[in-house]
C-alpha positions, -999 to +999 in steps of 0.1 A: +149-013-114+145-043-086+154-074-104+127-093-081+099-087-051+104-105-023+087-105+010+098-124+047+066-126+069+070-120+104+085-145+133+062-141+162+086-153+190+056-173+210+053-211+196+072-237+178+054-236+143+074-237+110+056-230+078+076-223+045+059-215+006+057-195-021+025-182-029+018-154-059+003-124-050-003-104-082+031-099-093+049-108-063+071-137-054+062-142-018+083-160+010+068-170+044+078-179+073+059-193+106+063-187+139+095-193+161+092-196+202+121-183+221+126-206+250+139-196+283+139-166+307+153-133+293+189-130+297+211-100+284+246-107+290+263-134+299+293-128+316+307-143+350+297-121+377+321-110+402+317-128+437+298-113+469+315-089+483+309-055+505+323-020+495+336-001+522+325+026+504+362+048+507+358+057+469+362+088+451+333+110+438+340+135+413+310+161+410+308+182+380+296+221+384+259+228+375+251+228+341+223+254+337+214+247+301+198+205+310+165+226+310+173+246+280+186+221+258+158+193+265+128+221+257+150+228+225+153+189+216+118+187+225+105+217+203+121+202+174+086+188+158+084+188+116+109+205+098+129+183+068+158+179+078+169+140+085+187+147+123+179+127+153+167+135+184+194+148+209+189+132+244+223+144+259+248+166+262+283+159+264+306+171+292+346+170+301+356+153+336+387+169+339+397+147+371+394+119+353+404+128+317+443+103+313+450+078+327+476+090+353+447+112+367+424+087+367+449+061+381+454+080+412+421+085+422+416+046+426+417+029+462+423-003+452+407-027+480+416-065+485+390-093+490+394-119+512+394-146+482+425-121+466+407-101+441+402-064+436+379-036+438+379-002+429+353+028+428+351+062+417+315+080+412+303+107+388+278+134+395+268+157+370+239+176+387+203+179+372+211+153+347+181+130+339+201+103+334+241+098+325+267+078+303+302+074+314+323+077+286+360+056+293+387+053+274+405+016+278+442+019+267+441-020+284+425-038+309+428-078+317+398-093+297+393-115+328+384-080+352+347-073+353+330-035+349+300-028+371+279+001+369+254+012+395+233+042+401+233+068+432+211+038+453+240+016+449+219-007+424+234-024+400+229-012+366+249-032+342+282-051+344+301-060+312+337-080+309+369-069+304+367-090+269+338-080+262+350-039+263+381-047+247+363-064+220+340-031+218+367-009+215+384-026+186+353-035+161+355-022+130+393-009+134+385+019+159+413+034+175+403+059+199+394+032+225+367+046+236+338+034+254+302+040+262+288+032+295+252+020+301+226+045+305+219+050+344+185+074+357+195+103+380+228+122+387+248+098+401+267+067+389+294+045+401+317+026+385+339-004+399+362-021+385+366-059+397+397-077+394+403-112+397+426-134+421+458-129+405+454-100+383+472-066+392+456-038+395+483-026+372+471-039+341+442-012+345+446+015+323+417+034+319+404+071+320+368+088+321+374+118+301+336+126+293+299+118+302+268+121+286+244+144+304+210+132+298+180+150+296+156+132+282+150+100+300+148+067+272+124+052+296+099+072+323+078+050+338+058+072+344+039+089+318+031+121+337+066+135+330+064+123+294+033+149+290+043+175+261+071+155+246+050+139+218+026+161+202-011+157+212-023+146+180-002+115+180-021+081+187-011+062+213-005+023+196-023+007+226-056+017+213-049+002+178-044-035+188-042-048+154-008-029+153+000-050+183+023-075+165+047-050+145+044-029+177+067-060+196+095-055+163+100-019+174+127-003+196+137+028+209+172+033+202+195+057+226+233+061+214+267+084+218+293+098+201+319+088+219+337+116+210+322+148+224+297+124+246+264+140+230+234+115+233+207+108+207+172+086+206+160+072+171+134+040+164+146+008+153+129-023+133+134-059+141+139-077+110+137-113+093+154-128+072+140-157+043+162-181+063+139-174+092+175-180+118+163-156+142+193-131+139+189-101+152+189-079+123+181-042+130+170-016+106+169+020+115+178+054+093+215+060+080+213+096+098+212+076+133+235+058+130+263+053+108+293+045+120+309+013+142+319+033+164+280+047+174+267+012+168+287-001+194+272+023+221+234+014+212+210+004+239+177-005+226+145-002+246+115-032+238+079-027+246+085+010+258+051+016+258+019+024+276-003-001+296-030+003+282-050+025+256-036+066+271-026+048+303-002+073+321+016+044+332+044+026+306+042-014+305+062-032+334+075-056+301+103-032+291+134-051+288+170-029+275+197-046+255+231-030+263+253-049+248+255-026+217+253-039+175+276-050+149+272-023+114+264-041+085+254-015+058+246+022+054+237+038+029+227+078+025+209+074-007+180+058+010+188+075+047+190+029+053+213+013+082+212-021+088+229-037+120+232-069+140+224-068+180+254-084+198+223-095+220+196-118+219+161-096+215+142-102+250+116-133+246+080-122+231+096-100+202+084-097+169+109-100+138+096-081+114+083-092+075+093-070+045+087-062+011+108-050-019+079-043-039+073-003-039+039+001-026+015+020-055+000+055-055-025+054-030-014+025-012-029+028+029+002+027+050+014+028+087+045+033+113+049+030+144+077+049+165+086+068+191+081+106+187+106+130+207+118+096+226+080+087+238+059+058+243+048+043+211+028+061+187+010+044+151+004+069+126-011+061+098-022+077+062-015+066+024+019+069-007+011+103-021+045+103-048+078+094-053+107+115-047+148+111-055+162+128-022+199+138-020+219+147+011+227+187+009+249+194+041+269+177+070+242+185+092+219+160+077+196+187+058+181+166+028+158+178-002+136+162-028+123+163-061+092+144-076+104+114-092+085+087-112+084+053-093+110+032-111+137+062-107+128+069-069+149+060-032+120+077-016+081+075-010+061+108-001+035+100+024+008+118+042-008+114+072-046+110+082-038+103+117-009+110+135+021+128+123+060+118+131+088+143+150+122+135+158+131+106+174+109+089+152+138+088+125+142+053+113+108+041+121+096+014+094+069+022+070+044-007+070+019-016+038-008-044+047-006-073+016-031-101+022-038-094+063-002-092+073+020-054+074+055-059+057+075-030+060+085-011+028+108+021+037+124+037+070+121+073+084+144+098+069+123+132+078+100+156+068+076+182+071+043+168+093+030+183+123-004+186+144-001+222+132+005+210+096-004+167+095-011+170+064+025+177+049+048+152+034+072+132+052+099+112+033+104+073+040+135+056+021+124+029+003+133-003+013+134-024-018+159+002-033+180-004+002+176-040+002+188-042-040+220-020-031+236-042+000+209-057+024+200-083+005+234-100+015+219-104+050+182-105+045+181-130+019+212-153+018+221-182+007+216-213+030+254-216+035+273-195+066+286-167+045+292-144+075+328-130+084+337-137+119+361-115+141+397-126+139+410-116+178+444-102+181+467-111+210+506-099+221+528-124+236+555-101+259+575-131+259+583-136+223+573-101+212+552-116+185+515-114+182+488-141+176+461-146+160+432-167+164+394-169+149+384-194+170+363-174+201+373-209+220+408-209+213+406-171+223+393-178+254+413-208+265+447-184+259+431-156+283+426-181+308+457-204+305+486-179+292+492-148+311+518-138+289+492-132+259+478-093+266+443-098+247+441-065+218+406-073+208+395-074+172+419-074+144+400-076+107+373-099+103+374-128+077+351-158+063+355-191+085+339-208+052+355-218+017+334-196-005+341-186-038+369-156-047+380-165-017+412-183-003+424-201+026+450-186+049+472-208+059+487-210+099+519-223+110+539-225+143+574-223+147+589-246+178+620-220+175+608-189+181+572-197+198+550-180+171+527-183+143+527-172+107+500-168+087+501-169+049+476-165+019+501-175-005+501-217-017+534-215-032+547-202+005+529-224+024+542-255+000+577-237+007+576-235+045+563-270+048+595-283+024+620-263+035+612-255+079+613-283+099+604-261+129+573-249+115+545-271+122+516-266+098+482-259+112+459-257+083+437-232+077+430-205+096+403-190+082+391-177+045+402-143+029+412-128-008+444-126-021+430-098-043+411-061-037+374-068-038+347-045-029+347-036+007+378-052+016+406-038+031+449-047+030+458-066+057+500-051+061+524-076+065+561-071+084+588-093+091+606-083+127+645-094+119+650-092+156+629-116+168+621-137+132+587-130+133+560-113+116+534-091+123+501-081+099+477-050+106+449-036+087+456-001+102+474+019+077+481+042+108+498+011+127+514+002+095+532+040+091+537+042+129+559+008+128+576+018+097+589+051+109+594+036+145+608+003+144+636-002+121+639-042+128+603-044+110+607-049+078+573-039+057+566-064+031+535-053+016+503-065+014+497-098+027+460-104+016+427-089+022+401-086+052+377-068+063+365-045+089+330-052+094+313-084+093 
């Protein structure tokens, strides 16, 4: 049973007001938490932008054959309203570019131009025809981190440009190793990609290929509403004729992602969320069936304010603003269909982060969401807690099924609707409970049964409190220390054959711009940059003799190196770790490379075996410490 109730009242990004206290509410222990303004014009990425230049437009464009099934498969997504089963809503279709599919292929189709200043440019375009919209899908074996991506559409706009650091960095979180990488979404057939190098960088460093793309079908964001006719039910309410829904309405995204791996495309909702430190990170709640993994968290685009301009307006709100930049995964959990992530972007300016409770709301209890039905506009629908259920995951497809549970045994709350029901792409829409005037949201979508045919059948919402006891707590309500793991960055020095590591995103950045010879890998492991406790420094040193670091848990060692090595300088510590297995944690492989005198650590047991049975002057030397893959 929860241990304790706690609820985080909303931060309304709009003026600079804090309020903090504890109030009692019945039985609750109540946090809240005023208002925070976001200053300055929205911005969503950051990096340096490639200079002016003009195409001359000799590029390559690879056009895929007709795919008659776009229509098919969208009335099929579409027709998908009710049924129980937890499954998203599928957007896109994925599809093999065989011209493009390695790297030597993909290589040879690029017509590498020079700029007058000494960079590069290079273009190849996609067309897969009838496509709503399109994802390319690329796989980067390496690319410079300094080189720039630029996406534009078939009018030659630009779309979205992201750095080569940044792509590396997305293809390495949470120890992926397909390297593979999701695109921005881009309306119509058409998109373009160009890749930007540089003065000084050589088009050879580009390794790249395009093997897939995401057909889209179902557009994440029509303007207008005409089209959008006939995806959402008619008996769904339009939340721009309930304005006192208005605030949680600004915590709520729609959510388009890929599986980088067969290039399919999906739509869920998303929630906002606080935290009791009120720090404004951009925690985001959405159902376990969305999304699950790294690697589909790092494809996410969120959509804010996609919604109409006024009360059944035909017209969707000019204020729509799209993160790209993708999200960090946190937790997951089936039990209560719960993922929690972290946006690697700042939410737009306006944004609402949403309040919670962990109190489970009582029989009868009036309750809302608001979410975006078969990828839609916003829609509130709104009813009452009609039971308690314990649901349990029954296939690999998603299907779920529940019994009637008392409340203190329960993941799951049974609601029914009085107005509005929910369909898919409404998975992972918060359920909201009104205590004192304000909503705090109390469980996420998993699926259900409700339809205009049927509104009065049970959909299933995992509860919240249960989620939040089992994991999220460790992000929603921490302690007022930095207790987060950062990313520890991986480089590989060709001179010395050695690698380096760094957790310092400064001292990352000053070796891609000041040492050539360090090819940037991305993300290691993460680790703590704090002293916390169970945990332990690691310890860095560098040798003047052979030009690398080494990197020790171990105090005895360290004591040892610094007695014994005159040529290792000692560093201090690098960052935090465990010497011991803990929960979550992962080995962190440690060789010794007699060649060279160096040694090299991995938290890829695949890396580790690969070296082991390739590279006879590595000598494996066990487990060095612990780290982690997630932060």
């Amino acid at each position: 049973m929860l241990q304790k109730a706690v609820r985080v009242l909303a931060i309304l990004m709009v003026a600079v007001m804090w309020h903090v206290g504890a109030q009692a509410a019945g039985s609750y222990n109540t946090v809240r938490v005023g208002a925070l303004e976001a200053r300055g014009d929205f911005e969503v990425r950051r990096e340096a932008a490639p200079a002016e230049y003009t195409r001359s437009g000799r590029h390559k464009t690879i056009t895929l054959d007709e795919l008659e099934r776009s229509g098919e498969l969208r009335q099929q997504a579409l027709s998908r309203h009710g049924g129980i089963s937890g499954v998203p809503l599928s957007a896109g279709i994925g599809r093999t570019v065989n011209a493009t599919r390695n790297q030597k292929l993909f290589g040879q189709l690029l017509d590498w131009e020079t700029m007058q200043d000494g960079s590069s440019l290079a273009a190849i375009s996609f067309v897969s025809p009838g496509a709503v919209g399109n994802r390319l899908i690329l796989r980067v074996l390496s690319i410079d981190p300094k080189a720039v991506f630029v996406f534009r559409d078939g009018h030659d706009q630009l779309i979205h440009q992201v750095t080569g650091l940044e792509v590396l960095d997305a293809v390495t979180a949470g120890g992926k190793q397909d390297r593979l990488f999701a695109g921005p979404y881009i309306d119509g057939e058409t998109s373009t990609l160009e890749v930007f190098l540089p003065a000084g960088v050589s088009p050879d460093t580009v390794r790249l290929a395009v093997p897939a793309l995401s057909h889209i079908f179902i557009s994440p964001h029509d303007e207008e509403l005409n089209s959008k006719v006939g995806e959402s039910s008619s008996c769904q309410i339009d939340v721009a004729c309930k304005p006192e829904w208005n605030d949680v309405s600004r915590g709520i995204a729609k959510m388009l992602y890929s599986d980088t791996r067969d290039g399919y495309s999906y739509t869920c909702t998303g929630n906002l969320m606080n935290d009791t430190l009120n720090s404004a990170t951009p925690y985001f709640l959405t159902a376990n069936h969305c999304i699950s993994t790294q690697d589909d968290a790092s494809t996410l685009q969120t959509f804010w304010f996609y919604k109409s301009t006024s009360c059944n307006s035909q017209d969707a709100s000019s204020s729509l603003k799209v993160l790209y930049g993708g999200a960090t995964l946190l937790d997951t959990s089936i039990d209560t269909d719960s993922t929690l992530l972290k946006l690697n972007d700042a939410p737009p300016a306006g944004v609402q982060y949403l309040g919670w409770s962990t109190s489970l709301p009582a029989y009868g209890t009036s309750v809302g969401s608001v979410h975006h039905p078969s990828g839609d506009v916003q829609k509130i629908s709104t009813g009452g807690i009609y039971g308690f259920s314990d649901c349990q995951i029954i296939s690999d497809e998603g299907d779920f099924s529940c019994f009637d549970s008392s409340a203190i045994s329960s993941n799951h709350m049974q609601v029914k609707w009085s107005s509005g029901v929910t369909e898919a792409g409404s998975s992972g829409a918060g359920l909201f409970q009104s205590i004192n005037g304000s909503q705090y949201l109390v469980g996420q979508l998993h699926g259900g049964l409700s339809s205009c045919a049927a509104p009065s059948r049970t959909d299933y919402y995992g509860s919240f409190g249960v989620a939040f006891e089992n994991g999220l707590s460790t992000w929603l309500d921490p302690e007022p220390v930095d207790a987060s793991r950062s990313p520890v960055y991986r480089f590989y020095n060709a001179n010395s054959g050695s690698h380096f590591f760094t957790s310092d995103a400064g001292e990352r950045s000053f070796v891609i711009a000041n040492y050539p010879s360090y090819v940037y890998e991305g993300i290691a492991f993460y680790a703590y940059k704090k002293a916390l406790p169970d945990l332990d420094s690691v310890y860095r040193f560098y040798n003047f003799n052979t030009g690398a670091h080494f990197y020790t848990i171990n105090q005895a060692e360290r004591d040892y190196v610094i007695a014994s090595f005159d040529s290792y300088a000692y560093e201090g510590d690098a960052w935090y770790a465990s010497s011991g297995d803990t929960e979550n944690a992962t080995p962190l492989y440690r060789f010794y490379n007699t060649r060279t005198a160096t040694h090299f650590y991995t938290a890829d047991p695949r890396e580790r075996d690969y070296v082991i049975a390739t590279f006879p002057s590595y000598v494996y030397e066990g487990i060095g410490y612990y780290a982690w893959l997630t932060e």
